[in-house]
C-alpha positions in Angstrom: 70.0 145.7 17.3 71.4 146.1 21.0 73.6 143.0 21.9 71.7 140.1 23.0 71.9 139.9 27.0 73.9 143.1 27.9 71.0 143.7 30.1 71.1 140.5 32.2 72.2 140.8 36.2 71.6 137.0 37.3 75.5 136.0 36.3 76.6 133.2 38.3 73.8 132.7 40.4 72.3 131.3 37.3 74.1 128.2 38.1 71.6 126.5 40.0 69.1 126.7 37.2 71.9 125.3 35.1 72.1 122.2 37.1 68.6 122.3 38.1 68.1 121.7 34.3 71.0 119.0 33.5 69.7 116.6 36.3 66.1 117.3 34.8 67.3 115.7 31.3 69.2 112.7 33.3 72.7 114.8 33.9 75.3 114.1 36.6 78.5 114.9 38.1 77.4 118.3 37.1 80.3 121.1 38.0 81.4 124.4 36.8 84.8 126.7 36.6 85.8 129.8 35.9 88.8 129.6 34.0 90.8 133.0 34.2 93.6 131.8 32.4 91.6 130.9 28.9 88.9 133.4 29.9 85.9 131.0 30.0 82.9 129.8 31.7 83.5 126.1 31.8 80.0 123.8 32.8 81.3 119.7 32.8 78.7 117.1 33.1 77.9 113.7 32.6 74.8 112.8 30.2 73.8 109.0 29.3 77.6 108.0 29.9 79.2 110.7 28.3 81.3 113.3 29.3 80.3 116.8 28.4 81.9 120.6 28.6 80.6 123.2 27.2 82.8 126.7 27.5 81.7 130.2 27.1 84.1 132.4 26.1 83.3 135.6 28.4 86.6 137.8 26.8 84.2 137.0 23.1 81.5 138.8 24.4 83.5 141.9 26.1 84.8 142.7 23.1 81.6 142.6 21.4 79.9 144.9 24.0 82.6 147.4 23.4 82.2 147.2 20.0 79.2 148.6 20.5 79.6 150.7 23.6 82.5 152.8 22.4 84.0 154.4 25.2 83.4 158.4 25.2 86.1 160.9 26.4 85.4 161.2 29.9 85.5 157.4 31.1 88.5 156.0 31.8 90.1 153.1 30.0 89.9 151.4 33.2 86.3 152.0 33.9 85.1 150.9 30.7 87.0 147.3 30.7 86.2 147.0 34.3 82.1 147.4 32.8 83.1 145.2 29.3 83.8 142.6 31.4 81.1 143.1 34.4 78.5 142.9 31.6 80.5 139.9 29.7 80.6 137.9 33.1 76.6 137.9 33.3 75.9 137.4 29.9 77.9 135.0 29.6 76.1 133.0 32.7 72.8 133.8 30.5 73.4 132.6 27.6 74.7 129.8 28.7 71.7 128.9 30.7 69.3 129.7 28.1 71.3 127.7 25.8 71.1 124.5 28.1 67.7 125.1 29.1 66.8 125.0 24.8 69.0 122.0 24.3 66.6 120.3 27.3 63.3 121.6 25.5 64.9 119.8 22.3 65.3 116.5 24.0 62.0 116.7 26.1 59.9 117.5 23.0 61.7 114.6 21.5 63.5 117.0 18.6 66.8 115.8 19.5 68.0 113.3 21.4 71.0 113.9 24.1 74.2 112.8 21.7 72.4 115.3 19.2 71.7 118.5 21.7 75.2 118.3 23.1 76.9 116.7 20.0 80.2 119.3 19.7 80.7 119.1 23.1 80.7 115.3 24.3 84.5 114.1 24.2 85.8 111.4 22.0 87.5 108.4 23.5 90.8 110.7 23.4 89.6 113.4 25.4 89.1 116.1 22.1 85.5 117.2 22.0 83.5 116.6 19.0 83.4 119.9 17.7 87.4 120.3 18.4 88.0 116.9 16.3 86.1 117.9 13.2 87.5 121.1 13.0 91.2 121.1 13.9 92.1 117.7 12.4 92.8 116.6 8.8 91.3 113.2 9.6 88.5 111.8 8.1 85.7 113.7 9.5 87.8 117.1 8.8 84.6 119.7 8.0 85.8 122.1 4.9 86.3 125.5 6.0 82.9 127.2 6.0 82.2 129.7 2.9 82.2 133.6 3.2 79.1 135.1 2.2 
C-alpha cells in the first residue's frame, strides 16, 4: 500500500480550511507554527475554554516516505531529502486537516463531544497535554506500556 498522502500538493494553504473548521465547531484564538527546531506543524486553539495543540511531526513522515522511496543511484543525497521533506511538508498539512475536519464530523454527529475529539491534546492546569501526562509520568493515570503484537 503507497503511503497515505504522498500525493497531496495543498500543504500549508490547507490552513484556512483548518481554521475554517475549528471556528465551525466553536474554536478560537486559532493559530499555527512551524517549528523548525522540533520539526513540527504546530495548530493552537481554544475549544469550550480549553487550550488545545495539536503537533504533526513532518521529520515522521520524511522518513517514512523514504522508507519507501529508496533513493536509486543517480539522485543525489541532496535531491532526495530535499523531495522527503517537500512531500512530508504537504502531507503533513493534510493529514492534519483531514484529521480536524473528522474530529468535527465526530462532535457534529454527536459521537464525541469536544473534551473527547481533542482529549490528548487539551493541556492540564500545568501546561502538559493530556496525552504527554498519561504517558511520560508515573502518576496515577500512568497508561502501561502498550503490548507488542
Amino acid at each position: 500500500m503507497p503511503l497515505p498522502y504522498a500525493s497531496s500538493t495543498a500543504g500549508q494553504a490547507r490552513e484556512k480550511e483548518i481554521r475554517d473548521t475549528l471556528r465551525s465547531v466553536g474554536a478560537s484564538a486559532v493559530g499555527f507554527m512551524v517549528d523548525d527546531d522540533s520539526d513540527q506543524i504546530i495548530a493552537q486553539f481554544r475549544l469550550h475554554g480549553r487550550e488545545v495543540t495539536t503537533p504533526v511531526r513532518v521529520g515522521a513522515y520524511a522518513e517514512a516516505w523514504k522508507r519507501e522511496n529508496k533513493r536509486g543511484p543517480r539522485t543525489k543525497e541532496w535531491d532526495h531529502e530535499a523531495k522527503a521533506r517537500k512531500v512530508a511538508e504537504s502531507a503533513a498539512w493534510a493529514i492534519l486537516a483531514d484529521w480536524i475536519k473528522a474530529q468535527a464530523a465526530m462532535m457534529a454527529a454527536g459521537f464525541l463531544d469536544a473534551d473527547a475529539a481533542f482529549l490528548p491534546h487539551i493541556h492540564l492546569p500545568d501546561g502538559r497535554r493530556v496525552g504527554d501526562a498519561i504517558t511520560e509520568t508515573d502518576g496515577p493515570l500512568r497508561l502501561p506500556p502498550p503490548k507488542s503484537n
